[in-house]
N, C-alpha and C positions, 0 to 999 in steps of 0.2 A: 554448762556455762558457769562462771567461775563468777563472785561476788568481790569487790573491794570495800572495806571497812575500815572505821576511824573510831578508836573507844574514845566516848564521850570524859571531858574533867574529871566524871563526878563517879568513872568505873560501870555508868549503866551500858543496856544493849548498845552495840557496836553501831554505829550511824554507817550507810552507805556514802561509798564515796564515787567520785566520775571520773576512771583516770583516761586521759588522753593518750598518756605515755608513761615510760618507770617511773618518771621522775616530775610527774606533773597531777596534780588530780585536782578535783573541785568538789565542793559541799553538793548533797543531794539536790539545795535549791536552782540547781543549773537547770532545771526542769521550768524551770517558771524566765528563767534569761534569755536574754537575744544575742546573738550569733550572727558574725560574716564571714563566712570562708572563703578567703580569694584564690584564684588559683587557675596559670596556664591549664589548657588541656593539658592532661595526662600526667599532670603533677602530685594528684592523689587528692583531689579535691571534694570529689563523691566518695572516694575508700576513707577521708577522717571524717566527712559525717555520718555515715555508717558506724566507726567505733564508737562515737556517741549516741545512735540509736540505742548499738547493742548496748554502752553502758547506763543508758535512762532507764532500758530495759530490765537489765540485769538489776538496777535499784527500785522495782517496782513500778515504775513511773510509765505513764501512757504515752505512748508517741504516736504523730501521725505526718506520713510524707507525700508533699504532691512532687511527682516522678513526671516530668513530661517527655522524658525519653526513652521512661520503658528498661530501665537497670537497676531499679529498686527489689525486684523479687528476689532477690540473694538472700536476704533475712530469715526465709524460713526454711534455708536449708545450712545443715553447716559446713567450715570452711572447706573441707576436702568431698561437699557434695556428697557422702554416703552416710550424716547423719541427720536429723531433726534440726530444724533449729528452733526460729522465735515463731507461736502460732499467730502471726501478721495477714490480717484480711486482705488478698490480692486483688482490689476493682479497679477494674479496665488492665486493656491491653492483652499482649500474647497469652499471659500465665495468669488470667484474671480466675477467681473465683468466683466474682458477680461481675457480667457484665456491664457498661457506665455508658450512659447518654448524657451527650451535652447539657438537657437539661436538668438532670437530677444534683445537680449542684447543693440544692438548699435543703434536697432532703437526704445527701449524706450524711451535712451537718448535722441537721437534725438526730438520723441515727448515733453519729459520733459522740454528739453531746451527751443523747439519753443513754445508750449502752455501753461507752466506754469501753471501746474494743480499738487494739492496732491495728491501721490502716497505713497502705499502699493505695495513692491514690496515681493510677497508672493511668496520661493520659496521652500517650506516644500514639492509639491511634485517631488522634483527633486535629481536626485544621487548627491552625492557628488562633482563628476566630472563636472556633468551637470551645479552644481550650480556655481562651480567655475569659469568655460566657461563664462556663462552667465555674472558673475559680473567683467570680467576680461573685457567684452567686454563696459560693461552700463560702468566702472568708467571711461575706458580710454577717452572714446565718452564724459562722459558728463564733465570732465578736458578739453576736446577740444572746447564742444560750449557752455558751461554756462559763461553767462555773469551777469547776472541778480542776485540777495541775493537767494539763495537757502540752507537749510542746511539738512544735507544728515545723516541719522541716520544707523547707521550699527550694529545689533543685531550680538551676538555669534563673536564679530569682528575676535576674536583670529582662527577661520578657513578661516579667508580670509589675515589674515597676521599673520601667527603663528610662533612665535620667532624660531622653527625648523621647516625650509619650505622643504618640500618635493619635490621631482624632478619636474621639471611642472609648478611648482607653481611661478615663477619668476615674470614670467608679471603679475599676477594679486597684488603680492605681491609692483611691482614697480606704479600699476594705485594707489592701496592703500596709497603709500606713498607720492606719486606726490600729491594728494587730501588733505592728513594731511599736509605738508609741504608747498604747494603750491597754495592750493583753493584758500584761503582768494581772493589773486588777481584776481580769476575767479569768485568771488561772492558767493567762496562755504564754508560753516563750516558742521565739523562734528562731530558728538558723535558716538565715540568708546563703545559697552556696551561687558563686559563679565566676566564671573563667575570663569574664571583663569585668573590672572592677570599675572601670571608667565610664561604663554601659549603663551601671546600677544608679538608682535616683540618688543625688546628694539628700536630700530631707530625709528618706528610708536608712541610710548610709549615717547618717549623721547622730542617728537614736538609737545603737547598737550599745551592749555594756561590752564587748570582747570582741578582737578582730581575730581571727586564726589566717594568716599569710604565708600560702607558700608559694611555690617559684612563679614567677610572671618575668617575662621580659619586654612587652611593650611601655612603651616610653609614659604614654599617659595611663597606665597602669599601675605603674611605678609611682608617676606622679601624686596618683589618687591616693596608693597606701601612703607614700610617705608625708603628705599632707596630717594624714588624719592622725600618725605617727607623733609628726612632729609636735601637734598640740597637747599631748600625752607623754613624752620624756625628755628626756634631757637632753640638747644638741651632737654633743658623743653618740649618744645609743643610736637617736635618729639615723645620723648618718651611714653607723656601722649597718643599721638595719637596709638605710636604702641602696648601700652598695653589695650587700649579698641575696637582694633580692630573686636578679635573674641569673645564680649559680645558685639557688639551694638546691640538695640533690632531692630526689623522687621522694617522699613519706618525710621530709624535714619543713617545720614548721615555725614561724615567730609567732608567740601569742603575747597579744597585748589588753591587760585588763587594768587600765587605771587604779577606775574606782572602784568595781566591784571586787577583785580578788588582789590590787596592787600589785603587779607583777609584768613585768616583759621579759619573758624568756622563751628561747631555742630550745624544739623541742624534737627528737623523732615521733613519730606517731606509731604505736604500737602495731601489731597485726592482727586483722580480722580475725574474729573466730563465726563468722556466717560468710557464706557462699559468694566471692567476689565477682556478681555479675555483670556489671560495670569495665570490668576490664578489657583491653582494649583485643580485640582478636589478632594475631600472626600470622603472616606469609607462609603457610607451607604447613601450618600445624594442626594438628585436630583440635578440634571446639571439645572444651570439657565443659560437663554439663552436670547439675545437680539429679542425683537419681532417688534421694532421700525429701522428702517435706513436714514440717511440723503439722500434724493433721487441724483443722479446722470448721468447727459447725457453721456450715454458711446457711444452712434451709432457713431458720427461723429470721434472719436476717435479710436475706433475698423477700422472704413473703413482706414483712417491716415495709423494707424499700418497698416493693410495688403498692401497699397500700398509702403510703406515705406520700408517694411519687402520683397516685390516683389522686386523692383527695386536693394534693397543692395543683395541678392540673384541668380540675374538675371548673366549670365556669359557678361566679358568685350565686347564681340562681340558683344550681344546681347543687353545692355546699350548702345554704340554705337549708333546701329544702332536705337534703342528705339530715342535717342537723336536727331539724325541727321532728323530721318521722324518729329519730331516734328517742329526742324529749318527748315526743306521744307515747314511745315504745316504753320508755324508763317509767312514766308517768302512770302509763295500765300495769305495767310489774311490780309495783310499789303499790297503787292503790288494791291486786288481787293480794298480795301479801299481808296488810293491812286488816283486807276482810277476812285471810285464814285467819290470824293470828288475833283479829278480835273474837273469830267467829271458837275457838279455840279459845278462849279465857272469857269466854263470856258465863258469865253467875247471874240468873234472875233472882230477885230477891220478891215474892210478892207485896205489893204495898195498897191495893188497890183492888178493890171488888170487882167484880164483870159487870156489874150495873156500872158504876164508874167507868171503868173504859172504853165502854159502847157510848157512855155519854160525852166522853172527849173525842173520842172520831169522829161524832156526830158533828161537834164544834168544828174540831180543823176539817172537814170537808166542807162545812157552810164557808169558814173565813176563806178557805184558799177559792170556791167559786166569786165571793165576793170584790178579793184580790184580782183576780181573774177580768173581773169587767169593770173593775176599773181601769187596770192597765191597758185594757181595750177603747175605753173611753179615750184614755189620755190619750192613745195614738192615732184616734179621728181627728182629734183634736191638732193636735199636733200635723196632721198635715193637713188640715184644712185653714192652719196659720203659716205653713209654707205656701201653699197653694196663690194666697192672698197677699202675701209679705218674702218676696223671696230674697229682698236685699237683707234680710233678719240673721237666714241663716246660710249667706255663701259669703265667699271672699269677695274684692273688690275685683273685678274688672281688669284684664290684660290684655295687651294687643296680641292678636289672632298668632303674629308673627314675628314676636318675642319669646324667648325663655323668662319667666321671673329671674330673680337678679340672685347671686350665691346669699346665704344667711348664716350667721353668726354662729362659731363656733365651739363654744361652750357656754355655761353655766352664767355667765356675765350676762349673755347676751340676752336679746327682748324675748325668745322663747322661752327662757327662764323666769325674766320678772313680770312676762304679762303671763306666764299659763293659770294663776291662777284665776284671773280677774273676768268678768262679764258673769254672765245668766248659764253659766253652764253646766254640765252634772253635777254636782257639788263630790261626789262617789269617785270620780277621777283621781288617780293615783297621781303624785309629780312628773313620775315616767311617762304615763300616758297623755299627761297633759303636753307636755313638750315633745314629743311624736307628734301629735295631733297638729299643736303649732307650727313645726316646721313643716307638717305638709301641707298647710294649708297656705303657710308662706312662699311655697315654692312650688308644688303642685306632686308632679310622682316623680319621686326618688327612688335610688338603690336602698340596701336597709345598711349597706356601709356606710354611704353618705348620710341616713339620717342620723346615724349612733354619730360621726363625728357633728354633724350641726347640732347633736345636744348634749356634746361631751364624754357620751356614754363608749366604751367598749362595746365594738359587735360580738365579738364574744362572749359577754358578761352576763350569766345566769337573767340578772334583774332587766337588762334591755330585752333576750331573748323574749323571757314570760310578758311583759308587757307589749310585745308585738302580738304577741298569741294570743293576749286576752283582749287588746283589741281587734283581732282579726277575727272571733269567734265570738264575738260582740255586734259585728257589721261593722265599726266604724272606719276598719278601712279595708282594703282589698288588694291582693295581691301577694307574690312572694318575693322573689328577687328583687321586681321592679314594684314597689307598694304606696299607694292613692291613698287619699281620706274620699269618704264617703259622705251622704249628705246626712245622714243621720251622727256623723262624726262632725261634722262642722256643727249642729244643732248641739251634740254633748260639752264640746270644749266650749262654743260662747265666741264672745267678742275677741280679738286677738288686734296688737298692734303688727301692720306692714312696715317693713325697711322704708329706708330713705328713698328717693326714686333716683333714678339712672345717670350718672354723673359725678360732678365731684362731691360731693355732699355724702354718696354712697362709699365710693373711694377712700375719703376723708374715715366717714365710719369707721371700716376697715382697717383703718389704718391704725385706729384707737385699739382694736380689738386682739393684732396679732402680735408677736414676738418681734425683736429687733430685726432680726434677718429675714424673714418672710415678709414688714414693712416696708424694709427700704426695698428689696426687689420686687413690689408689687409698685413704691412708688414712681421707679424708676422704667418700670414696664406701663404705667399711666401716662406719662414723660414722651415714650416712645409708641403713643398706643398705636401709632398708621404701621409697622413694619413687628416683621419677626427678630427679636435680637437674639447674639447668640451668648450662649451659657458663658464663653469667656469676656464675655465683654461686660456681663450683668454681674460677674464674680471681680472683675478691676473694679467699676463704678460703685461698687458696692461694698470694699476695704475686706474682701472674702477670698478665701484659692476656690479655686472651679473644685478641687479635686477634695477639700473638708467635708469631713461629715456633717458640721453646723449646716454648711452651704447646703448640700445635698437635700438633709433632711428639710430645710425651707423651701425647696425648690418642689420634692415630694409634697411638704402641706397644701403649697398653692393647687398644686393640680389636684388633692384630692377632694379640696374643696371648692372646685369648682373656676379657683379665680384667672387661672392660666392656662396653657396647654401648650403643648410643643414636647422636646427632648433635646435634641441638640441646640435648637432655636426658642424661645419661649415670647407667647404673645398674649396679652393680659385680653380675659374673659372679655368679646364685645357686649355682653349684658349687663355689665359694669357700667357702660359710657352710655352718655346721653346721646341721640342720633342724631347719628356725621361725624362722632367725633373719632370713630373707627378709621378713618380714609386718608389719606393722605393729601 
């Protein structure tokens, strides 16, 4: 595989270049740019993004492509199929190397992002549905952890953001558009490829830096390029370009790059030097086939995925508890290494007679029996002023059949400014104290839902250990699904309740969240007798259904408890005061 180079002004190493054709190239940062390939069937619309894999390739650069038709495996053989080509990971479909289920979507990403390996994401044998699933799940994930120059090829784009998106289709249509709009900053560029140009979302279509056009003859196919054309050159060009549209021949191209490279020009498209599997098969002819492959270590990568694919699978209790045996496990390896390595640099020094030492043991075994009954005292004591006084140390009162009402979601809120206040351990850490208050506020929670009602990461070393130290304290009990106990309501003390059920709590709420989580919580208060649906809450609320702002508002309510639904969304009835639920 052959390299193109550009010597820098200044005579240093030669810079990689990205040529499309003899007479055409672009800077290595094409790796980070977005791309639209339009193009009838069989016009060479998969064989030019191909040369731009090979050439991202050939400049060192990572690529990876979602294939839903199963023509992408050409890449890792070369063009006359009897040599090597690019060592490109084949998942899913005919010529897969790892196998792909619909749901391992988020933990391709995952691997993509941390191992930075090319990828063929092959998903030709999956329903339609299946596929949609799948790439709804890889774009959001890998928008979240790519950081690295990646750029991300999306074949047939127009069925994964089709200008009429179908019921369903919102989120995958919103990961599509975050990536075009927004990659760059994440290290990602993409090329859009499809053979209806008219098919594909105007807003996805709109946020492209370069179109690459070649022959299309439907009328509103025409219309789409030369629109987008015309707002980009000069009336001449436009024209010349929308009238050789549908006669350019096979492998000829218009590229239009405004802003990025300044340029509209006719281009042929070079020839493949990998495996042209995409090509369309012949009447009467033998099927030639690649007999050559770039070899590839898939083992280490197949075990990844399954453990990967285990753990995001795994139910929240069961992650938990996965997590927590490992911090006991780290915690006794750490502490037996500790006792080598003290036990191992330990120097006695004498300082002290053997009369002396017999007479300090002497002491700390009187003081620790005396420690001893008193702490036994205090805790006769201690429940024989429960026993007597129980409103002292329990929450207030709830009806049999009610849920308490959701609670405040970070650091502002009264977990925060009352955990330290009342008669209670004074030894209490802030962590502990505001665990304690939210479950006393609301009774038993997940340990997700308590990290977000006190702000904290479930993940985060300092929530973990303070679950653990008070779980192995008594104060509360449980693992996935975890309680306060009554010797945890006696440590934490007095705590302030939420407003009660109504507007007053609403109102709260209202003070407490972000702009777009308020008004759609208001407007679900507005509406509390019926379910409204996501597009109606995204008009009334100056929002697109398909934004990620919207999304991720829509996400906070329901993890916090205040709404529920998917397609339809109906505000928490623990919220409202009773009857105000009904119609």
């Amino acid at each position: 595989m052959t390299r193109n180079m550009h010597v820098t002004e200044q005579g240093d190493a030669p810079a990689p270049r990205i040529a499309l054709s003899a007479d055409f190239t672009m800077p290595v940062d094409a790796v980070t740019a977005t791309y639209a390939i339009l193009g009838k069937k069989g016009r060479g619309k998969t064989y030019t993004a191909s040369v731009l894999a090979e050439e991202l390739m050939d400049a060192g650069c990572l690529i990876c492509v979602i294939d839903p038709t199963g023509v992408w495996h050409g890449l890792r053989s070369s063009a006359d199929g009897r040599e090597a080509g690019y060592p490109v990971v084949i998942l899913g479909g005919d010529h897969a190397d790892i196998a792909l289920r619909p749901d391992q979507g988020a933990a391709i990403a995952e691997l993509i992002a941390q191992q930075r390996f090319p990828a063929v994401l092959d998903l030709s044998l999956m329903r339609k549905a299946e596929r949609r699933a799948f790439a709804a799940d890889f774009l959001e994930t890998l928008y979240w952890r790519n950081r690295e120059p990646l750029h991300l090829i999306i074949d047939e784009a127009d069925e994964f953001a089709p200008q009429r998106a179908p019921a369903g289709i919102e989120r995958l249509l919103g990961a599509t558009e975050d990536i075009v709009r927004r990659g760059r900053v994440r290290g990602l560029g993409v090329t859009l490829c499809t053979q209806r140009a008219a098919a594909l979302h105007k807003t996805v279509l709109s946020q492209i830096d370069s179109l690459i056009a070649l022959g299309v003859t439907a009328p509103q196919d025409v219309n789409t390029i030369s629109e987008w054309v015309a707002q980009h050159a000069e009336e001449g060009q436009a024209r010349e370009v929308r009238q050789s549209l549908p006669s350019l021949p096979v492998g000829q191209a218009w590229v239009w790059s405004p802003e990025w490279l300044g340029v509209t020009q006719r281009i042929s498209v070079r020839r493949r030097r990998t495996f042209d599997s995409s090509s369309t098969p012949k009447a009467g002819a033998r099927r030639h086939t690649a007999i050559t492959w770039a070899p590839v270590d898939v083992d280490g990568l197949r075990r990844q995925l399954d453990d990967t694919t285990e753990d995001q699978q795994a139910p929240p209790g069961a992650r938990d508890q996965q997590a927590q045996a490992e911090i006991d496990r780290l915690r006794r390896q750490l502490a037996a290494e500790q006792a080598r390595v003290a036990q191992v640099q330990r120097v006695e020094v004498p300082v002290l007679s053997g009369e002396d030492m017999q007479a300090l043991t002497e002491a700390v075994t009187r003081l620790r029996d005396v420690g001893e009954q008193i702490i036994a005292a205090a805790t006769t004591v201690e429940r024989a002023l429960a026993a007597r006084h129980p409103a002292m140390t329990s929450a207030p009162a709830t009806s049999p059949n009610r849920k308490p009402p959701p609670g405040p979601p970070d650091s502002k809120s009264p977990v925060a400014a009352t955990a330290g206040e009342g008669t209670g351990d004074g030894r209490l850490g802030l962590a502990h104290r505001q665990i304690l208050t939210v479950l006393a506020q609301h009774g038993q929670r997940t340990t997700n839902q308590v990290a977000l009602l006190t702000g904290r990461s479930h993940k985060g070393g300092g929530y973990r250990n303070a679950l653990s130290t008070l779980r192995s304290s008594g104060l509360i009990e449980g693992r996935g699904d975890i309680r306060i106990t009554d010797a945890g309501r006696h440590a934490l003390g007095s705590w302030e309740p939420l407003p009660p059920p109504g507007p007053g709590l609403i109102a709260w709420w209202a003070q407490q969240l972000d702009k777009a989580p308020r008004l759609i919580l208001q407007y679900l208060a507005i509406n509390a007798h019926r379910d409204v649906p996501i597009a109606e809450i995204a008009e009334a609320t100056d929002y697109s259904s398909a934004g990620g702002g919207f999304r991720n508002a829509v996400s906070r309510l329901r993890s916090l408890g205040l709404a529920t639904g998917r397609g339809e969304l109906r505000i928490n009835p623990d919220l409202l005061a009773a009857g105000d639920s009904t119609a």
